[in-house]
GULO-331752 format. One line per 2 residues: number of its first residue (from 1); their letters; for each residue x, y, z of C-alpha. Coordinates in Angstrom, 3 decimals, always signed. Example, Ala and Ser with C-alpha at 12.3 -4.5 7.8 and 13.67 -1.06 7.14 Angstrom:
1	as	+12.300/-4.500/+7.800  +13.670/-1.060/+7.140 .
***
This chain:
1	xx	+0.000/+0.000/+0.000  +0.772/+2.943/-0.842 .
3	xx	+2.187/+6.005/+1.657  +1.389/+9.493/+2.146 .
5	xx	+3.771/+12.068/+1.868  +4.158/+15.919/+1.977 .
7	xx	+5.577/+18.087/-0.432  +5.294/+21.906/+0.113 .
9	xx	+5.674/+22.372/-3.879  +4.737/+20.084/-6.840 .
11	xx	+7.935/+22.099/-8.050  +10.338/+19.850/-5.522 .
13	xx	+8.256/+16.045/-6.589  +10.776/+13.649/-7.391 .
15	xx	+11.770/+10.042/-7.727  +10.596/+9.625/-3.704 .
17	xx	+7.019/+10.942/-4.296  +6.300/+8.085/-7.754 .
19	xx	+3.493/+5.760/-6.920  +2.661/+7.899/-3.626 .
21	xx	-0.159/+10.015/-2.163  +1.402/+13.448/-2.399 .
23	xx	-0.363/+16.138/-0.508  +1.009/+19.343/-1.535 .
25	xx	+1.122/+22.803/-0.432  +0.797/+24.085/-4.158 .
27	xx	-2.906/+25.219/-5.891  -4.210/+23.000/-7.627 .
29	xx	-4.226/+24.356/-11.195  -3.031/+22.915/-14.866 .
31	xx	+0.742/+23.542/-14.246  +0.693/+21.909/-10.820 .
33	xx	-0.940/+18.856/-12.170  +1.488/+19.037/-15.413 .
35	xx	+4.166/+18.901/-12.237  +2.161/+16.085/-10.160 .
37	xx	+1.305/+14.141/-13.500  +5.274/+14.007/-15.124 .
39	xx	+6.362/+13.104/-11.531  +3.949/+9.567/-11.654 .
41	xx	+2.211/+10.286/-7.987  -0.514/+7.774/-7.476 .
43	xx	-3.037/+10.415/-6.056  -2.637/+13.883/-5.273 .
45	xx	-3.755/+16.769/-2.766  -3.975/+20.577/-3.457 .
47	xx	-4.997/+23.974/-2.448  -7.943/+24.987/-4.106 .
49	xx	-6.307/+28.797/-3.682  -9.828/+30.140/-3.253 .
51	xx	-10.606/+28.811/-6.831  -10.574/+31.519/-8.433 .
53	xx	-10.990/+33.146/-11.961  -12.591/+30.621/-14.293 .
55	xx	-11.795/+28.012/-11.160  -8.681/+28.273/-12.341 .
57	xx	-7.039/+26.823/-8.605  -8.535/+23.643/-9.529 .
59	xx	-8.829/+23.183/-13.112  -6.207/+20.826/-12.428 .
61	xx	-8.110/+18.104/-10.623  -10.511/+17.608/-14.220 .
63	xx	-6.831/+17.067/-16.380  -5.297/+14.609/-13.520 .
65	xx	-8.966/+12.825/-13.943  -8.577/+12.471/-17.513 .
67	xx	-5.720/+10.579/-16.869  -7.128/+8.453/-13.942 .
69	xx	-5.316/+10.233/-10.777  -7.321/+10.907/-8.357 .
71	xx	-7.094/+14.262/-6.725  -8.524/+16.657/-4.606 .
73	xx	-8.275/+19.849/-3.100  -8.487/+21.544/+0.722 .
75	xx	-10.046/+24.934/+0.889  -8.081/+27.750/+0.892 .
77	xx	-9.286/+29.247/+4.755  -8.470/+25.969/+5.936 .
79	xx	-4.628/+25.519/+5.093  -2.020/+27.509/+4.457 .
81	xx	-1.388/+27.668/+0.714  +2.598/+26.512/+0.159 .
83	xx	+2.782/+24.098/+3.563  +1.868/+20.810/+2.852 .
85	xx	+2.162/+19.556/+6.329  -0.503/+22.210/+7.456 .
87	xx	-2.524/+21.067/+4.423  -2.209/+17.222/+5.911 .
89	xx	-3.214/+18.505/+9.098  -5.760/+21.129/+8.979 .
91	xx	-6.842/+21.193/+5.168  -10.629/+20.001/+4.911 .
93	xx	-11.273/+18.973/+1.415  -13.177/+21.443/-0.999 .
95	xx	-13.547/+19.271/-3.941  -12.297/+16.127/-5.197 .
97	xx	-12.275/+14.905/-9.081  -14.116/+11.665/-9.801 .
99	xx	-11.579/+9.118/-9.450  -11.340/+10.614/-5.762 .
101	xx	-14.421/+10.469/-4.934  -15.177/+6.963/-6.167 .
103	xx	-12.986/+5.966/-3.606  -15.272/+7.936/-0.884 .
105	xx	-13.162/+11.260/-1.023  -16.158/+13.981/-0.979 .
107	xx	-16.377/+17.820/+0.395  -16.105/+18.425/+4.532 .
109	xx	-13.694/+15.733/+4.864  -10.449/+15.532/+6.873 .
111	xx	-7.798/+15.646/+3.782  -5.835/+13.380/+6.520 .
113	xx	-8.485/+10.951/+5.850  -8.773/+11.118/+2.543 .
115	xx	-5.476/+11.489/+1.665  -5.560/+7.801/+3.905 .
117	xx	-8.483/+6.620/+1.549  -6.568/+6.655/-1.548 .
119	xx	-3.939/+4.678/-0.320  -4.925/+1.912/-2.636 .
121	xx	-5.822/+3.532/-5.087  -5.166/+2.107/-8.878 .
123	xx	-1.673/+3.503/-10.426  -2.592/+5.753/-13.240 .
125	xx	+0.993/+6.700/-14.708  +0.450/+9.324/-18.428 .
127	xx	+0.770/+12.993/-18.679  -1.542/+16.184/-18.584 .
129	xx	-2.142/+17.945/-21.980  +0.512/+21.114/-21.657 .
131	xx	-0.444/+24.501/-21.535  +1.031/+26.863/-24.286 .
133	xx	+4.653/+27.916/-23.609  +4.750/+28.365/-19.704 .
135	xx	+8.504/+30.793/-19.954  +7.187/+33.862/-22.008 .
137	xx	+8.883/+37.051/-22.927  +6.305/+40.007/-22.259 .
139	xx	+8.090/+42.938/-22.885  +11.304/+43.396/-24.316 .
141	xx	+14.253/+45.685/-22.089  +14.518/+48.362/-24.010 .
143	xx	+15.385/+52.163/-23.358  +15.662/+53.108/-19.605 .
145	xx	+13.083/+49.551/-18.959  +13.932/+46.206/-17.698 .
147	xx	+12.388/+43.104/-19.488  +9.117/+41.954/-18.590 .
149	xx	+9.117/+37.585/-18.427  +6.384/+35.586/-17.836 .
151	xx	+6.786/+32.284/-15.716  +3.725/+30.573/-15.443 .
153	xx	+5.180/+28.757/-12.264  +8.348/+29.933/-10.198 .
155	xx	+9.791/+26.575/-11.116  +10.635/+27.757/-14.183 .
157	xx	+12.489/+31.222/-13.238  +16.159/+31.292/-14.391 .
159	xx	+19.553/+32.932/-13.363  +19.464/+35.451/-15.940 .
161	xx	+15.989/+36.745/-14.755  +17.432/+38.984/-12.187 .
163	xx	+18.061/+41.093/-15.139  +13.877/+41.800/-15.272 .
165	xx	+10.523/+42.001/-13.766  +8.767/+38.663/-13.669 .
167	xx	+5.232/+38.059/-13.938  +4.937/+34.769/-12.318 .
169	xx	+1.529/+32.816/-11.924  +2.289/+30.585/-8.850 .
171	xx	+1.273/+32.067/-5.261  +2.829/+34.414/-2.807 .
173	xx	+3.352/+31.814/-0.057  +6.749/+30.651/+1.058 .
175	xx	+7.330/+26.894/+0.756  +6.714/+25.615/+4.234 .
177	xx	+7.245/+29.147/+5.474  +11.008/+28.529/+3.959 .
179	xx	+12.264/+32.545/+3.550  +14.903/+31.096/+0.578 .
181	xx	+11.642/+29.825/-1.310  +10.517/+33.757/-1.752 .
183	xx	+12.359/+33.766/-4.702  +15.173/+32.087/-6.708 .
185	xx	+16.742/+35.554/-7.822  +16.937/+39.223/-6.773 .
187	xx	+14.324/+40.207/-9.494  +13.787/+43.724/-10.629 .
189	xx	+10.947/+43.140/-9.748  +8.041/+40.164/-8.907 .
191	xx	+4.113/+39.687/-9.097  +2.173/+36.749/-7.986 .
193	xx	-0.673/+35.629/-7.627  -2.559/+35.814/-4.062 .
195	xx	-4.414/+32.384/-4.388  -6.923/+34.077/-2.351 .
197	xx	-4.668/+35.176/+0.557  -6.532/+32.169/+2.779 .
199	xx	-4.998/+30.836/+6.342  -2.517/+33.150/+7.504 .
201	xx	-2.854/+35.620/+5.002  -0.143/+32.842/+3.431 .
203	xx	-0.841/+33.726/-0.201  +1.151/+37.199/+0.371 .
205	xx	+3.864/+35.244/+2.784  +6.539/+35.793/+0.271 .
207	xx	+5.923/+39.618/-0.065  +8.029/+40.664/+3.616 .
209	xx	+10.561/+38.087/+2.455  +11.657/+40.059/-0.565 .
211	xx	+11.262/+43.283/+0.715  +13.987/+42.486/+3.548 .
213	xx	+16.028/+41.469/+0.195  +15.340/+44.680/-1.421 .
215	xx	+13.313/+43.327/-3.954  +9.678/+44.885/-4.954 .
217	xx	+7.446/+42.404/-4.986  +3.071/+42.133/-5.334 .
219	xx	+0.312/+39.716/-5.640  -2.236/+39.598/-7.601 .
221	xx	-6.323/+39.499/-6.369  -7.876/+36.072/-7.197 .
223	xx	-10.391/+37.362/-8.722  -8.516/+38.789/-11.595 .
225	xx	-6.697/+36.569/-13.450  -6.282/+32.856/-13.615 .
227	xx	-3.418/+31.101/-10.849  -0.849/+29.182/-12.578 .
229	xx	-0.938/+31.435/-16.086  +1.089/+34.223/-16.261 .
231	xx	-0.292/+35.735/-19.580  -4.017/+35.762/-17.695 .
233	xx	-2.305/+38.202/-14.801  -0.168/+40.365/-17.386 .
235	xx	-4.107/+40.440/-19.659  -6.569/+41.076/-16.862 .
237	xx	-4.365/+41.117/-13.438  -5.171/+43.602/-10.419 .
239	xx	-2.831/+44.159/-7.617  -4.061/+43.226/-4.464 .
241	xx	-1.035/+44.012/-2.443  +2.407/+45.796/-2.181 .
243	xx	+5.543/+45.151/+0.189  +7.420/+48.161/+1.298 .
245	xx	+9.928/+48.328/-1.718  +6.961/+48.230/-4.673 .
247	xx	+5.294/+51.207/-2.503  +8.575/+53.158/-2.599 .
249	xx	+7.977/+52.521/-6.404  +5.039/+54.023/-6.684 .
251	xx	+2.527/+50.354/-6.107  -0.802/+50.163/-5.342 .
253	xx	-4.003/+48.380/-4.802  -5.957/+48.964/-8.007 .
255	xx	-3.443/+49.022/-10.278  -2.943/+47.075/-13.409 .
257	xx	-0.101/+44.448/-13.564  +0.791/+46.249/-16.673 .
259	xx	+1.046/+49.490/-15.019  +3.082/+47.698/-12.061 .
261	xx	+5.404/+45.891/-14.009  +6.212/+49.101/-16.448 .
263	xx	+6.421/+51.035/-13.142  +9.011/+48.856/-11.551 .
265	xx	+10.645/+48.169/-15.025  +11.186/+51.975/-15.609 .
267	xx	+12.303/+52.219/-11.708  +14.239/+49.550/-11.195 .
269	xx	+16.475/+49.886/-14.047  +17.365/+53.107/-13.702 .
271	x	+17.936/+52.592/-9.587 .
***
């Protein structure tokens, strides 16, 4: 029988987390079951980061069915998005796909227990349609402004983007409350997504973390644009929040994420 195990990130799932029950601390959108789905878990567990724009924090769950993983997700005011130990122990599940839930997983439950009822759960191993190109180049550096890059999930953020501003569509919680996980780089500037801020106000966690670095950083309202696609926050995108450094720059609630990231583009590079 299969075990249950915690990863704070589908980003970190590797050769020890094949043919388990993951719960994660990550949302449970398209690129985290791309992540979840390439890494062969047997079942998985998510954040449903307050669902969201089109339901975008667990469109995931319907790809991973396709596929026959079950999944499910724990609501967002119950666990703190980016922990998956406080997802195993407080999460209550939110909604679970259909291979979940034909092996009794439903809505109100512990997600210790049902993480525990999918134990034995069939092995589904094949791989989640992917979403266009995940890295994209949003604005080119070019008089006095940095770059502005895309990353549909912070796994994919590279050295050389410490050169720009990064759009990225993952959430503003720290991995397991892990201050290195704010950020792989010191950006020009960052923008998340606040996966509905939930337990803790987690979904912002990250936002302190970088301004202690020096690094402006915002999320993004929910409501606004779609978690886990960074094209959907730099088309439609609000800023719900600001850490100190982005408000030196001129951030704030209300604006654009096109008018943020030109705003800390034009700043930063010329700082």
């Amino acid at each position: 029988m299969a075990s249950v195990v915690v990863a704070h990130s589908v980003t970190a799932l590797g050769e020890a987390h094949r043919g388990q029950v993951v719960v994660t601390g990550s949302h449970g959108g398209l690129i985290a079951a791309t992540y979840a789905a390439q890494a062969q878990v047997r079942a998985a567990a998510f954040n449903d980061a307050g669902r969201g724009l089109d339901d975008a924090g667990i469109a995931g769950l319907a790809a991973l069915d396709v596929i026959g993983i079950a999944a499910f997700a724990v609501a967002h005011t119950s666990a703190r998005i980016g922990d998956g130990a406080d997802t195993l122990a407080c999460g209550v599940v939110s909604v679970a796909n259909r291979s979940a839930g034909l092996r009794g997983v439903r809505a109100g439950m512990a997600c210790r227990e049902a993480a525990t009822l999918l134990r034995d759960a069939a092995w589904h191993r094949g791989e989640v349609a992917p979403l266009a190109e995940a890295r994209v180049p949003l604005l080119a550096a070019e008089g006095g402004f940095a770059a502005v890059v895309g990353c549909d999930s912070i796994g994919l953020v590279l050295p050389e983007d410490a050169a720009a501003v990064l759009v990225i569509g993952s959430h503003g919680a720290l991995h397991g409350g892990d201050p290195a996980s704010a950020l792989p780089v010191d950006a020009r500037g960052a923008l998340f997504h606040d996966a509905g801020r939930g337990k803790d106000d987690a979904g912002a966690s990250r936002l302190p973390v970088l301004a202690a670095r020096g690094v402006p950083a915002a999320v993004v309202d929910y409501r606004t644009a779609r978690i886990g696609d960074a094209r959907s926050l730099w088309a439609t995108g609000v800023v719900s929040g600001a850490n100190d450094a982005a408000r030196r720059f001129g951030l704030r609630i209300g604006d654009t994420v096109r008018a943020a990231a030109a705003a800390l583009g034009r700043a930063t590079w010329t700082s």
